[in-house]
N, C-alpha and C positions, 0 to 999 in steps of 0.2 A: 208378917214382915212389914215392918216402917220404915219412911225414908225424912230426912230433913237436908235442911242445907246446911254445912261446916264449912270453914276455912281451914283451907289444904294448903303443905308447905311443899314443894316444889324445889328439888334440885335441877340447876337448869346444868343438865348432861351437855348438852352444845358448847359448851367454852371453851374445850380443844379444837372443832371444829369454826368455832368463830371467834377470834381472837379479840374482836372490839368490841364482848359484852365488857360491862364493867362490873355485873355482879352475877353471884356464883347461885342464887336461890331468890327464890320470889312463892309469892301468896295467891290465891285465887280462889275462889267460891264456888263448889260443885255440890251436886246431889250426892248425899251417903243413905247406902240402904245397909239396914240393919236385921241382926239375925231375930228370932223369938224370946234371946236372952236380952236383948239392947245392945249386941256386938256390934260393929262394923264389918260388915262382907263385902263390900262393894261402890265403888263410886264412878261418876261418869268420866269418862275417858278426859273429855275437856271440860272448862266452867261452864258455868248456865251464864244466860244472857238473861237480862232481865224482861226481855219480850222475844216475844218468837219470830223466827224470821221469817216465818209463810206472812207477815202482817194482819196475823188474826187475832193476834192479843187484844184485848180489851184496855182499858186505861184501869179499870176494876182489876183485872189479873194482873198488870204490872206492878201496880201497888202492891196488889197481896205477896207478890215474890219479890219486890224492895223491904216489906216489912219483915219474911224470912229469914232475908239475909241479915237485915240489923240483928233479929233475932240472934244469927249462928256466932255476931261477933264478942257474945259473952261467952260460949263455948269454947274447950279448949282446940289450938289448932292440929289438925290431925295430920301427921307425913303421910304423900301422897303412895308410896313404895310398899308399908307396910299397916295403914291406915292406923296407928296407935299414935298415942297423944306426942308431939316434941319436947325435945327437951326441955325442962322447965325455965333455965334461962334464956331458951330461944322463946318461951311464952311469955316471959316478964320485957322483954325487948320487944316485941310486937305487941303486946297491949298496952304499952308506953305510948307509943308512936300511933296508937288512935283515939285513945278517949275517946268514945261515944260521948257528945253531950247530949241529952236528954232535955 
């Protein structure tokens, strides 16, 4: 079993209950663990944080987990519900709106 970081799409269910979001879905960056075939089985409940919050990160492990995540934003993003890839035009609308520049 493998894990990396992906960008997860997120319907925000709250919008009956809170009437003054302005929007209905949002993005975030969590751990996905994968099966022996390279599936998706699993990802963390909430995002990762780029350091830990006991304050034991190192400056060395925060890097290494900022450079993961650039890593995942070439990857396709995956819905949080059913962990498979989004719509294609919700992927061409979201990698519009970050261009990594390199």
């Amino acid at each position: 079993m493998s894990w990396n970081h992906r960008v997860i799409y997120h319907k925000a269910d709250c919008l009956d209950n809170n009437p003054d979001l302005s929007w209905d879905a949002y993005l975030a960056i969590h751990e996905v663990h994968y099966d022996e075939n390279g599936d998706p089985i699993s990802l963390t409940e909430n995002p990762v944080d780029v350091g830990g919050t006991d304050g034991k990160d190192s400056l060395i492990g925060i890097k290494w987990t900022l450079e993961q995540m650039m890593e995942c934003l070439n990857k396709p993003i995956l819905d949080y519900e059913t962990l498979q890839e989004i719509e294609k035009e919700l992927q061409d609308e979201y990698s519009k709106s970050i261009e990594v520049k390199e």
